[in-house]
VEXVEXDREN-370716 format. One record per residue (C-alpha): x, y, z; residue in one letter. Coordinates in steps of 0.5 Angstrom, whole numbers, plus 2048, in hexadecimal, padded with zeros to 3 digits. Layout:
! VEXVEXDREN-370716
XYZA/...
END
This chain:
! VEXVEXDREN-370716
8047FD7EFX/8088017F4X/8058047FAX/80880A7FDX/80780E804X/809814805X/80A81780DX/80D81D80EX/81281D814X/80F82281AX/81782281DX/81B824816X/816827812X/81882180CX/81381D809X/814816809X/812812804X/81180A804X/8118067FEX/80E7FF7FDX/80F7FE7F5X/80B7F67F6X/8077F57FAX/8057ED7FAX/7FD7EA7F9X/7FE7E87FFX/8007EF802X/7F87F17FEX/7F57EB801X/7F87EE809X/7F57F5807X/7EF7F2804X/7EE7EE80BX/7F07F4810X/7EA7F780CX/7E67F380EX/7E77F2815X/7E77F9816X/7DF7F9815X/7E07F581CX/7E47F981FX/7E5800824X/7E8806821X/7EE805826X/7EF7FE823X/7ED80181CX/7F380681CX/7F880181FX/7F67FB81BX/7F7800815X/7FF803817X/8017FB819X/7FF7FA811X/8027FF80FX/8087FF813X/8097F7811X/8087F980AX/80E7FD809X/8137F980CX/8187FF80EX/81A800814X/819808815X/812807814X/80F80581BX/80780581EX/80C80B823X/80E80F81DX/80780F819X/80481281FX/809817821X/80981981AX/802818816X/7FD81E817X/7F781D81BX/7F3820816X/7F581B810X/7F9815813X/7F2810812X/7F281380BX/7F981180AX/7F980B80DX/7F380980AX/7F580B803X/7FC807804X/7F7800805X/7F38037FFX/7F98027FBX/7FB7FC7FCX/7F47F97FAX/7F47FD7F3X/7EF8037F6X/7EE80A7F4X/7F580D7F2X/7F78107F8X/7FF8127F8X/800810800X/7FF818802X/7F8817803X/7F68197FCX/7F28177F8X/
END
């Protein structure tokens, strides 16, 4: 089961595309929890709660909590991310564009 994300770069105009071809139980198990916590936390801590998880999902060096805020649009960026943490727990079928 992969999970993808796609960002487009506000600076050149190319969209980015991070790719985690296996995600561990252990990784569901930590999205499963962020779930959970976030029913106890405030939007500000939702929101980064959820770039931390993502960013640490993807292990790459280009994908940092700076470059998902500069480049996420404000309109769809939860979405994204949300369905990003979707994919991981084997939820809905969301491509990381924020689509289902």
């Amino acid at each position: 089961m992969g999970v993808r994300l796609e960002i487009t770069d506000r600076e050149t105009g190319k969209t980015a595309v991070f790719k985690k071809e296996f995600v561990s139980f252990r990784k569901t198990r930590e999205a499963m929890k962020l779930q959970v916590d976030i029913q106890e936390m405030n939007e500000l801590e939702t929101f980064d709660a959820m770039i931390d998880f993502v960013v640490d999902l993807f292990e790459d060096k280009d994908l940092t909590p700076d470059y998902i805020l500069d480049n996420l649009p404000s309109e769809s960026g939860m979405d994204i991310l949300t369905g990003v943490l979707e994919q991981v727990m084997g939820v809905g079928k969301d491509d990381g564009t924020g689509k289902k």
